[in-house]
N, C-alpha and C positions, 0 to 999 in steps of 0.2 A: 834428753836421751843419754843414758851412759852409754860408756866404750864396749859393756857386755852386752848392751841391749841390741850391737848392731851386729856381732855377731852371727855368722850363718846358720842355723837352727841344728842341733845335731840328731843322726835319726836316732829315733825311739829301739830301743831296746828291745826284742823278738827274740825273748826265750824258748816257746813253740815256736815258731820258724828255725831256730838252731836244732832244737832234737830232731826236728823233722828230717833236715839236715844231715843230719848223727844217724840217723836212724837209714835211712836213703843209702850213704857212703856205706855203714855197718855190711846192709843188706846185697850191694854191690860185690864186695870182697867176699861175702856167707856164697853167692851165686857163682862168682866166678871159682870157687876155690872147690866148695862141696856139689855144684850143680843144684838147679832151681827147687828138683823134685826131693833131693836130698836134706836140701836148708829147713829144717824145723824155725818158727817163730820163737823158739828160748833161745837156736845160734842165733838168731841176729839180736836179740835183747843182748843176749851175752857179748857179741862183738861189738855193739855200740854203750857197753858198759851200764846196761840201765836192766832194773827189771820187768818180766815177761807183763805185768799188771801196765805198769809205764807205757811197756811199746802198744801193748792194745788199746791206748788211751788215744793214740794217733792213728793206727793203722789196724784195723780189726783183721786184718787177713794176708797173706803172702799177697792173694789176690789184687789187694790192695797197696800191698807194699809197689808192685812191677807198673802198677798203673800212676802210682806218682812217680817211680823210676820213669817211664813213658813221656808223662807231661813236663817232669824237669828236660829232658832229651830235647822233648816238641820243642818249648823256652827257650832253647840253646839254639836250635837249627828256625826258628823263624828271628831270633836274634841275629841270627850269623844272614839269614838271607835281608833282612830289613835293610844290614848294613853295606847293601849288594849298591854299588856304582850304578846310573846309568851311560848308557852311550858305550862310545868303544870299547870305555875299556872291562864290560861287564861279562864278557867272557873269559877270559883270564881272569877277575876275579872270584866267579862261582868257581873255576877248577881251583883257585887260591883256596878257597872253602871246602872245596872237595880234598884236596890235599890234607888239609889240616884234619878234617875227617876217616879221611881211609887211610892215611900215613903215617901222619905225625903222633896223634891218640895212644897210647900204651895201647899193645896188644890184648892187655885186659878186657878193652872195651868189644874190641872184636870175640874175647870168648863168650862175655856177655851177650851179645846179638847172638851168637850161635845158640846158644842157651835159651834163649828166648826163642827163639822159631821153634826149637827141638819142642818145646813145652806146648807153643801153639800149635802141634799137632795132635796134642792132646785137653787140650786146654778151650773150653768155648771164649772163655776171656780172656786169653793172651791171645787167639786167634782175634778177636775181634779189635786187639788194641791193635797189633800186627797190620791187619787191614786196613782199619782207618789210616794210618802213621804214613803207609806205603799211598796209600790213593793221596794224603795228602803232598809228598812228596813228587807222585806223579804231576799234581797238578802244576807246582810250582816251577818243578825242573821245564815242564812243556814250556811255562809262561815265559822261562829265562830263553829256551830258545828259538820264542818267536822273537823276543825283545833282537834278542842277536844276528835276525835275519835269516835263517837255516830257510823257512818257508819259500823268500823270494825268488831261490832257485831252483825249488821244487823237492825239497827233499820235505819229505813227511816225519813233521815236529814229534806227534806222540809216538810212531816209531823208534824216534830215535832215542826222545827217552826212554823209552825200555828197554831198550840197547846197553844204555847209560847206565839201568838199574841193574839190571842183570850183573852186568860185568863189575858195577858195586859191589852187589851181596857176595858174587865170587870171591871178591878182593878179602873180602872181610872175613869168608868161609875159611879162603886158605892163611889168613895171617891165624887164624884161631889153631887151625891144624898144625901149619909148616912152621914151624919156626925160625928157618933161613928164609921162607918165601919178603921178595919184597915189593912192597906194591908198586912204588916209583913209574916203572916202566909203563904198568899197563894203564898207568891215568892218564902216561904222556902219548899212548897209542889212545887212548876214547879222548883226549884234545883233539888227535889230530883226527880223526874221525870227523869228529861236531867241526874241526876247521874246514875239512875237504865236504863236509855236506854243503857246511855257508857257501862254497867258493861254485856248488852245482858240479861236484866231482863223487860223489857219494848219496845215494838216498836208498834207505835200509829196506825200501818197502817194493824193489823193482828186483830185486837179488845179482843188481853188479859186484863184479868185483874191485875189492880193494886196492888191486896189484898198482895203480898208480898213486896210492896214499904212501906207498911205502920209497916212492922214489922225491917225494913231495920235497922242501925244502922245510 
């Protein structure tokens, strides 16, 4: 056995997977800049430097383009939940995940989601990616907060995430609009929310008031 032979195998090379790539990011910056219904398929050939014959060799349609934006997304957030902790400390770290999503992300992405729901109002196939993306979401946030005990003391898990979502999509609506809005604060009030439900001080579905979450530690 030679000294090359034991070498770690190097991955194969993915020229379609790159333009796809190319094309994905082009189509990103086409949407956030010119808006969805604006973007003709020659801007985004043109902004991913390739011609209009090329990008329909991957993506026959806008249609198509938003649905692999979609699926690289879905990749990313069942990555980020895979890599979710259990036990303690698995509440702290989905809002760590959460943070990194509604915070940290350039603002771009937030015009992007706007952009996309505005479309799915018009759109039977942005509506329908929409759909799916959200029930999948829904399912996952519920799962993290039965893991985290929210039920035990009676607070109602799929309430709360939609509490959770709500106050999401907000966050993301006004970074898109406000330019000084910052989200920081309101993910550290939906922690302490989801803390004060686990502790049987909060449950979204009886209409208490909060007024003791706010004097909480």
């Amino acid at each position: 056995m030679t000294a090359v032979s034991s070498l770690p195998a190097r991955e194969p090379h993915d020229p379609a997977g790159e333009r796809r790539i190319r094309i994905l990011d082009a189509a990103e910056r086409c949407f956030v800049r010119s808006g969805f219904h604006r973007t003709t398929m020659q801007d985004v050939a043109a902004e991913a430097a390739m011609s209009p014959g090329n990008l329909y060799r991957y993506f026959p349609s806008k249609d198509a383009i938003v649905a692999g934006l979609a699926e690289r997304d879905r990749g990313m957030v069942q990555e980020g939940f895979g890599a979710l902790p259990t036990g303690p400390d698995l509440l702290q770290a989905f809002f760590g995940l959460a943070r990194q999503h509604l915070v940290d992300e350039p603002v771009e992405k937030a015009v992007l989601c706007v952009e996309m729901w505005a479309e799915a109002t018009r759109n039977p196939a942005m509506s329908a990616i929409c759909r799916d993306f959200e029930q999948e979401m829904r399912q996952r946030i519920t799962g993290i907060l039965r893991q985290a005990g929210v039920e035990e003391k009676g607070a109602d898990a799929e309430a709360l995430t939609l509490l959770i979502m709500v106050l999401a999509d907000g966050m993301l609506a006004r970074r898109a609009l406000l330019p000084d809005f910052d989200p920081g604060p309101i993910l550290d009030v939906m922690l302490r929310l989801v803390e004060a439900a686990r502790a049987g001080r909060f449950d979204p579905t009886r209409g208490e008031s909060p007024a003791s979450i706010q004097d909480s530690p």
